[in-house]
N, C-alpha and C positions, 0 to 999 in steps of 0.2 A: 601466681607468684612469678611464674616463668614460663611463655613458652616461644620455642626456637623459629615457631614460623611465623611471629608475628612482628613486626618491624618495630614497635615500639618497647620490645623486648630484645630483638637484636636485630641490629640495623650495619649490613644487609642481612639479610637473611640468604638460606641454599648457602651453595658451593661459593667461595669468592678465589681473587688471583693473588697470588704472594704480593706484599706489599701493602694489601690493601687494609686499611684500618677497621678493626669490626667494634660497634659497641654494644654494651651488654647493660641491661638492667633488670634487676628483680625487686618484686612489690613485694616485703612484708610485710606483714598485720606488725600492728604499732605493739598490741601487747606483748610480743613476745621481747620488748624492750634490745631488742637491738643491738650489740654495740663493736662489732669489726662482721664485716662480710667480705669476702675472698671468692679467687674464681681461679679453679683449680684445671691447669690448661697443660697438656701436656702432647708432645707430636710422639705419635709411634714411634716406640725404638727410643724416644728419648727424654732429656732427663721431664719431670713436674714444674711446672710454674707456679708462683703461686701470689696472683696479681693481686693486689688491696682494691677494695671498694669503696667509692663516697659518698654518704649518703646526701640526695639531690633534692630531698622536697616530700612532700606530701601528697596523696591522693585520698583526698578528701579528710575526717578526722582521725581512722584507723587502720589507714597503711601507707606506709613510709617507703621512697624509692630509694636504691643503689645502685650505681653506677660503676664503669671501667669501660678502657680500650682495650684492643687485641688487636698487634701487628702480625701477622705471622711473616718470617722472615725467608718461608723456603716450601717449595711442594709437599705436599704427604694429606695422611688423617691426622688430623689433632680428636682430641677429643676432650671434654670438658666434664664439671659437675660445680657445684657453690657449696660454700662451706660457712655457717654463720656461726657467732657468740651470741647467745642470747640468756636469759635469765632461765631459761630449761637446760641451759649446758651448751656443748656444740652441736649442731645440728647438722646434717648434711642435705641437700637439695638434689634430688637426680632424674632423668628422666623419666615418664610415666608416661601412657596412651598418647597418641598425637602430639608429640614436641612437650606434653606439660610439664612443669618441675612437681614432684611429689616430696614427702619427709620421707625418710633414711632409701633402702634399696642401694642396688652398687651399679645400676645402668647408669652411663655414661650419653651426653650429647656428642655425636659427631659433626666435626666439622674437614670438609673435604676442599682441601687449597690447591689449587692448579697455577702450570706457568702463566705469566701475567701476557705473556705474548700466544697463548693456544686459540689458534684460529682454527675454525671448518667452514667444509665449503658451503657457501649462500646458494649454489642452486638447487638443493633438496629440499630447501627449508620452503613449507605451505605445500608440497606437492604429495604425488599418490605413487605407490612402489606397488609392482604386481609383480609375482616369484611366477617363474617359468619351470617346467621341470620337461626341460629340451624335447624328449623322446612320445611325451606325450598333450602336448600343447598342439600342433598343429603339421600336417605331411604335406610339404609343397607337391608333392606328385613326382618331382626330382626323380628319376633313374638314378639306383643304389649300385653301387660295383657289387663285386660277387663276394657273400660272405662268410668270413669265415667260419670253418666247422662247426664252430662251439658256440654259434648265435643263429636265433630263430625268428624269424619277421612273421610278425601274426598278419593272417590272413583280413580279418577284417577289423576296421577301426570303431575302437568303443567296447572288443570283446573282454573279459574278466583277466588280470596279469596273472600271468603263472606264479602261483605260488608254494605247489608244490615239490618237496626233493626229488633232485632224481636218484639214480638209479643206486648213486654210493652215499645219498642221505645226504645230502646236500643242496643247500637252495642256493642255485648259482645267478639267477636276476638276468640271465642271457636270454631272455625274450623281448622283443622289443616291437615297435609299431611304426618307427618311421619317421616320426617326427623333428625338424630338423629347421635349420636356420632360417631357409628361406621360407618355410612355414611359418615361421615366427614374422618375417621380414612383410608376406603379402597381410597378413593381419595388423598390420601399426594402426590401417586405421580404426579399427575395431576399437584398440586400446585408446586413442586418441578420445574417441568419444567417449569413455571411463571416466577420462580427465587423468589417464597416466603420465607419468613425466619421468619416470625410472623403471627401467626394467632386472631386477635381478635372477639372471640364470644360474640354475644349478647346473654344474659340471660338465660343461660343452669340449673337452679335453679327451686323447684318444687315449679309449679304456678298454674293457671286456665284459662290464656289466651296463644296465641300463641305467644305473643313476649315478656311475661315472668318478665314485667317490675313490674309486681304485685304480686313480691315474697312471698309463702304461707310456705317456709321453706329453709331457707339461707344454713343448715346443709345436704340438701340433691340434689342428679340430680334429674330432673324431671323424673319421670318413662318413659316418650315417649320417650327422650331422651339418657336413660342408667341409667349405675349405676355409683357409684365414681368410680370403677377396671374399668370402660370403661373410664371414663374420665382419670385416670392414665395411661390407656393402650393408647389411644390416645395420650397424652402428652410422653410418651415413643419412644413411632413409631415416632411420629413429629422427637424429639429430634437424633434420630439417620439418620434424614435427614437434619440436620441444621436449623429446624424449632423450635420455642419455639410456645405457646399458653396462650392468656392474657383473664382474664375474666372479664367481666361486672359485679362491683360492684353497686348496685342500693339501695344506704344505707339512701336516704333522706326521705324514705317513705316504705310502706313493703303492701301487699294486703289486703284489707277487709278479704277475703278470705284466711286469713292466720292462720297458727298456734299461732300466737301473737297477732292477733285481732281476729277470727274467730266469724264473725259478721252471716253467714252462718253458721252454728255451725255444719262446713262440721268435726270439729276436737275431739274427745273426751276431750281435757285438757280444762277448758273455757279460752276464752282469754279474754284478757282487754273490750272485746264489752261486755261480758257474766259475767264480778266480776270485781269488786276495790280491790279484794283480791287477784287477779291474777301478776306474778311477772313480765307480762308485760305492767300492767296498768301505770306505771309511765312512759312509753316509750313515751306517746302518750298525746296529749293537750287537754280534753277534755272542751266544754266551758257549756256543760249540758247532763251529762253523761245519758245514752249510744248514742245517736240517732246526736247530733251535736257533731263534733269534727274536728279540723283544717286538709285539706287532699289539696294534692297537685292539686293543680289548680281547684281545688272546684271538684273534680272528687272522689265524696264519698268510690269507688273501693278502695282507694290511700289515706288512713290515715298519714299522715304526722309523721315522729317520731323525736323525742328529743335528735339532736345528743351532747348533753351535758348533757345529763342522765346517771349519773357511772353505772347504770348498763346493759345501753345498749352498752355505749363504750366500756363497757368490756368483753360484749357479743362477738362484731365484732372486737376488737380490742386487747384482754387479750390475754394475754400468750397462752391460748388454743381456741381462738378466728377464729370468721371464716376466717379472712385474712390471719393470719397463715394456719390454716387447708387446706385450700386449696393452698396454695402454697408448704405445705409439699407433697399435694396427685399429684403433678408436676407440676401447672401455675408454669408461670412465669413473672406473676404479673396484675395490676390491672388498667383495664379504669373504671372511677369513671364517673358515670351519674350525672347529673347537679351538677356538683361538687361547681357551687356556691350560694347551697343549704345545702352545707356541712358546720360547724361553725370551723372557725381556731383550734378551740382544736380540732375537732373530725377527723382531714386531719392530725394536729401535732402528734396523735396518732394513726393513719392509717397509714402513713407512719414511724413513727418509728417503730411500726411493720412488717412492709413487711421488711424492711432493716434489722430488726434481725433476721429473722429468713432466709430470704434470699437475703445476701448485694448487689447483681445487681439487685431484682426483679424492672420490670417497675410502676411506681404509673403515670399513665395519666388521663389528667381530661377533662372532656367534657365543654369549654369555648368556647362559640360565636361567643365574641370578642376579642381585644388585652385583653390580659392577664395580661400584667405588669402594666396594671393601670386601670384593673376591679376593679368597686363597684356595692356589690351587699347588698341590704337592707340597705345603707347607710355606709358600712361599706367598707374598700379600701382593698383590696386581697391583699395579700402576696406568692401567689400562685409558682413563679418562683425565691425567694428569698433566697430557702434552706430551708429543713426541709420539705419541704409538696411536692407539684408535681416535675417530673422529667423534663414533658412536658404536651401540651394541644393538643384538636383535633384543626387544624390549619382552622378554617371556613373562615379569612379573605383571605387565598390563593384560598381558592373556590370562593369565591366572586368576586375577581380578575379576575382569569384563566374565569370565566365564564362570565364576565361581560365585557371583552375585544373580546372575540370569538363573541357576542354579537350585537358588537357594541360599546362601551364603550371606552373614552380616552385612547389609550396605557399610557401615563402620569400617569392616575390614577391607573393602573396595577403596575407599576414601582413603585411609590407614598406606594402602598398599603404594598408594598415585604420590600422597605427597612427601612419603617416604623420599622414591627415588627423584622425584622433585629438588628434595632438600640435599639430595646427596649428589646428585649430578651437576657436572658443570652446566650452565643454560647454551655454550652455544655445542654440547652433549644431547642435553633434551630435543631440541628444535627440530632435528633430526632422526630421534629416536624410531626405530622399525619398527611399528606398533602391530604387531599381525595378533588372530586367533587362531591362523590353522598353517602349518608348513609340512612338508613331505616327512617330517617327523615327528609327526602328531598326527593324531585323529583328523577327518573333518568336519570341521564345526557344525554344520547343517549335524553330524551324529551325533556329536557329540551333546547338543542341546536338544535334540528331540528323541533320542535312540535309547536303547537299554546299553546300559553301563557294559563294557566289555569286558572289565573286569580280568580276572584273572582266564579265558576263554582264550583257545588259542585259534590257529587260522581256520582250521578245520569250518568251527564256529563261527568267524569273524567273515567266512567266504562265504555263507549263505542265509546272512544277517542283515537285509537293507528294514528300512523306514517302513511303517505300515502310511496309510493314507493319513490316516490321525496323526501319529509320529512327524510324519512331514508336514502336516499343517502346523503342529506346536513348534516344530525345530523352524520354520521356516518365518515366523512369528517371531520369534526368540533372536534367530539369526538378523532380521534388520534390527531390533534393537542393539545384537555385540557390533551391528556395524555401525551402526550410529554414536555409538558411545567412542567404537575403534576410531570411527574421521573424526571427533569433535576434542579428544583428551591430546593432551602437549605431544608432539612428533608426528613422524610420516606414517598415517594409515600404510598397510602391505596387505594387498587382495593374495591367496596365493589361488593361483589360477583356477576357474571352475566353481570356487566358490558364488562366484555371481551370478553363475548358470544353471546353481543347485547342485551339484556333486557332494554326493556323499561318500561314505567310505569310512573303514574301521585304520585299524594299522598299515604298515607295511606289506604287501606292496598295492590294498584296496586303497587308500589314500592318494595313492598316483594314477589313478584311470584317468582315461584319454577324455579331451575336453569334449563335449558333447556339440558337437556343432550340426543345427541345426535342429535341436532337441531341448535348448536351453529351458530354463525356468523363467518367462518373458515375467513374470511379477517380480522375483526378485534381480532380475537383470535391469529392468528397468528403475527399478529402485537403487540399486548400484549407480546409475547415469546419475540420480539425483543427489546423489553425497557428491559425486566427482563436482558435479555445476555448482553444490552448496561449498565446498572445498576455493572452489575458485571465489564465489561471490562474494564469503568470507575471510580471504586469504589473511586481510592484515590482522585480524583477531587470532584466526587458526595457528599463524606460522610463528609468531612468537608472543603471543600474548601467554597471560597469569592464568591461573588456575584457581579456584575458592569451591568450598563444597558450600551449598548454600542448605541441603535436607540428606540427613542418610537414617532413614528411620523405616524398620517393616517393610514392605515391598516397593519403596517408593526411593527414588534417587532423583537429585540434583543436584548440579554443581554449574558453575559458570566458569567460562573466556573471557578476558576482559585485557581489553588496554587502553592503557589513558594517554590521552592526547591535551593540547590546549585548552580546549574547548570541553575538557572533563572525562569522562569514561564510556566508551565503549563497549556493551558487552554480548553475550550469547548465553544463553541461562536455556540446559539441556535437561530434559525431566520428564523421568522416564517410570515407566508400572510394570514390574516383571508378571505381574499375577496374573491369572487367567479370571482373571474379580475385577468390575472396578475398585479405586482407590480412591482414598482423599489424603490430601494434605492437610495435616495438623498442624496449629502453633507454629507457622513459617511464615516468617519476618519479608514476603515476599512480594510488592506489590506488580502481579500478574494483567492488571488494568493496565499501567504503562508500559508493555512491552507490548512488541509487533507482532505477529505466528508469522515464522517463517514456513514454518513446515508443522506437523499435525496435528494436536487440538488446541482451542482455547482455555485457556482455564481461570475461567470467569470466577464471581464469588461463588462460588460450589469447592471450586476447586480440585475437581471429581474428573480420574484419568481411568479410559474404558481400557477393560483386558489389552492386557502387550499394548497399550495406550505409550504415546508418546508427544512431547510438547519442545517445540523449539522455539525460543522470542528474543528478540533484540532489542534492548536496552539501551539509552541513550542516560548519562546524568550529568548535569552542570558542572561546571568545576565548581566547588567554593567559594564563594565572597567575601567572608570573612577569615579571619585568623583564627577561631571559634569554632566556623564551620568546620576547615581544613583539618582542627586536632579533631574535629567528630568523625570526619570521615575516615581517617588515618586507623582511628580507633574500631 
């Protein structure tokens, strides 16, 4: 009767810009005799529409179409459902599985309208993002200054990160190994031959712990780390290899330890812990000053700040503010930590600063979940609307890719992709952070070959790696999540290590030092071949469509496709989780005219061996007729 992703049911379909005209048509079966159909459209927050239908024709003897426009006139959710007269009474039409319309239920279609002018930037878009976690990526050899008491530099590199408390039951993360900018700087080319083109660092800013997330000074690098001329000099070198470099903004809270609290009174200026006279007391919520004050997840290290306090937003956000500052000294832009943590003012003025002072810098935001219709503290994000983020880290394609390899319904893999497809703005998608594994997560190689960790704390989690098996299955598994991660809409993100084989349970296993020299040269090199499939494929990858073409039993397929003059384009990706071979049943797929780009054929058998994998390129005519075109349309 209805479903939202399909163009001749509403045309366009996904996200569109204010303005733009949408039209809607629903096929009902003729018996139900028909006689007023409505489209019940309403935008959050306000009032019900309630648009009349025309009926427009026929399909075939016993179903009738209906028709309508829809302007929307202003950003937000609208959301929608149909409401018919028929000789059963009134009936209501509402969402159902996959965009379908079903009879009664109270799900609603969304539809997600953005500024008609939201532009992001073109140079992410077809490229590969690999996450650095500073301290443990790579040690130029660099001479450290002398440091201070309460940080310990491991002896050798690759040894297990401290994670036990010390002495007053506390795990304080002050062990660290060295690794530091110019380490990152003599490896570009490494990345280079990846087929990297982005590099996002976690928290390169001077701290007290090794992942830096308890910034003690926004204005400066960490001394372990470098100086800002190493961080420019870095960002220099990248750039003259096609690489840009994004940094971790971590603005919803700042350290105990910091120059703006310095509760440690490691700092000569006092800060807000040490005066009310201090100009950064107002930063901060105090509920009975000094010793109680609101901090991020009750983690007293983690003072919570006020990001609608003028003079903190203008600290990070002012003309001469740090989001500036360091996009002048070469980022080229910003991933924002729990960004919905962040208060709509203090995003609407992060992001109009990065775009003035640098109009493609990236503004990405660290979101969970769907984006286009996050609330967080009660309040409904605006996040993907224009004005605030470009894009988000894309956590529900991990969920997916990982929960299919798994075990998991292919249906709900598919389910999950065109979801956020349909909810996203596309030049949102094009860009999306598609990762399976970040410093707050498991690593993937465990996650798909290891025992579940379950509720096991570190104790367990410290002397828990892969058995040989283990790593054969996870390692199997892992080039399929990567193959699926480079081939679905957005930018694949390696987080570092993963292409070397690193494993690892939680915090702080999941941050071991990149193993150089020890890599996993099979899946390393199989890494190299996504980056060159990445590039060979660019104009498909970077903005083309999406279609599932099979999600049945252990088997998936979906294709890339974009049409040009000359017809369509495509990539049709089809893949075998099982440790069995598989066949393809009843798919509509002719497998004869496609090319292998990459691993088996799938001749008439159509039989993909264990963790089997099929890549082919598609070429189709445009239409000739008037005939053909409604065939292919359909």
């Amino acid at each position: 009767m209805f479903n939202s992703r399909e163009k001749r049911h509403r045309n366009p379909v996904g996200a569109v810009p204010d303005g733009r005209s949408v039209h809607f048509k629903i096929l009902l079966p003729r018996e139900l005799s028909c006689r007023e159909a409505n489209l019940i459209m309403e935008q959050e927050n306000g009032a019900a529409s309630c648009l009349g239908m025309f009926w427009c024709g026929m399909e075939g003897a016993d179903q009738e179409w209906w028709e309508c426009h829809f302007t929307p006139d202003a950003p937000g959710l609208y959301f929608y459902h149909f409401e018919i007269t028929t000789c059963r009474g009134r009936l209501r039409l509402s969402r159902g599985f996959g965009g379908q319309a079903v009879f009664g239920g109270m799900n609603r279609w969304q539809m997600t309208v953005y500024e008609k002018n939201f532009r992001t930037p073109d140079w992410l878009s077809g490229g590969i993002m690999y996450q650095i976690f500073p301290d443990r990526f790579c040690a130029s050899g660099t001479a450290k200054g002398p440091l201070p008491a309460d940080r310990a530099l491991h002896e050798a590199w690759g040894e297990q990160p401290q994670w036990r408390p010390n002495a007053q039951g506390r795990v304080t993360n002050s062990d660290f190994f060295g690794g530091d900018l110019k380490g990152i700087e003599q490896k570009l080319p490494y990345l280079k031959e990846l087929g990297v083109t982005c590099i996002y660092c976690n928290p390169v800013f001077e701290s007290h712990s090794n992942h830096r997330y308890d910034t003690a000074d926004y204005s400066k690098i960490d001394p372990l780390l470098g100086s800002r001329e190493d961080f420019s000099s870095l960002c220099a070198a990248a750039e003259k290899l096609g690489i840009r470099v994004v940094l971790d903004g971590v603005f919803s809270h700042t350290g105990s330890d910091s120059v703006y609290f310095n509760r440690e009174g490691r700092y000569e200026t006092p800060g807000a812990f040490h005066s009310q006279q201090s100009p950064y007391y107002p930063w901060y919520t105090f509920r009975q000053w000094p010793n109680s004050y609101d901090c991020w997840w009750n983690f007293d290290t983690l003072p919570n700040v006020k990001g609608t306090e003028p003079s903190y937003n203008e600290y990070i956000n002012g003309e001469h503010g740090i989001v500036r500052s360091w996009l002048k000294a070469g980022s080229s832009g910003w991933r924002l930590d729990v960004a919905d943590e962040l208060p709509d003012e203090f995003l609407d003025r992060l992001t109009a600063a990065a775009k003035a002072e640098t109009p493609d810098a990236l503004v990405l935001g660290e979101v969970w979940e769907d984006a286009s219709n996050k609330t967080a503290y009660g309040v409904r994000r605006r996040y993907l609307l224009g004005r605030q983020l470009d894009t988000v880290m894309n956590y529900p394609f991990r969920d997916a890719i990982l929960g299919f390899l798994l075990g998991g319904d292919p249906l709900a893999f598919c389910e999950t992709v065109e979801s956020i497809l349909e909810n996203y703005p596309p030049q949102c998608v094009r860009l999306l952070m598609n990762h399976i594994g970040t410093h707050d997560t498991e690593r993937a190689l465990t996650v798909l070959g290891g025992e579940p960790s379950g509720s096991n704390g570190r104790e367990w989690q410290s002397c828990h790696a892969l058995s040989p098996e283990q790593r054969e299955k996870g390692r199997r598994r892992l080039k399929l999540a990567s193959l699926l991660q480079f081939t679905l809409p957005g930018i694949p993100c390696i987080y570092y290590g993963d292409e070397a084989g690193l494993e690892g349970y939680k915090d702080p296993f999941n941050r071991s030092c990149y193993p150089w020299g020890h890599e996993d040269q099979e899946l390393l090199e199989w890494y190299r071949t996504l980056g060159q499939l990445r590039r060979e494929q660019r104009s498909i990858l970077a903005e083309g469509g999406f279609r599932t073409r099979y999600a049945d039993g252990n088997l998936l397929a979906y294709e890339r496709y974009q049409e040009t003059d000359a017809g369509e384009d495509s990539l049709l990706i089809v893949v075998n989780r099982s440790h069995r071979p598989q066949s393809i049943l009843e798919a509509d797929i002719d497998f004869e005219k496609g090319s292998v780009l990459a691993g088996e054929p799938l001749n008439h058998t159509r039989v993909l061996s264990p963790y089997g994998y099929s890549l082919l390129r598609f070429h189709r005519d445009a239409p000739e007729t008037q005939e053909e075109a409604i065939d292919a349309a359909e």
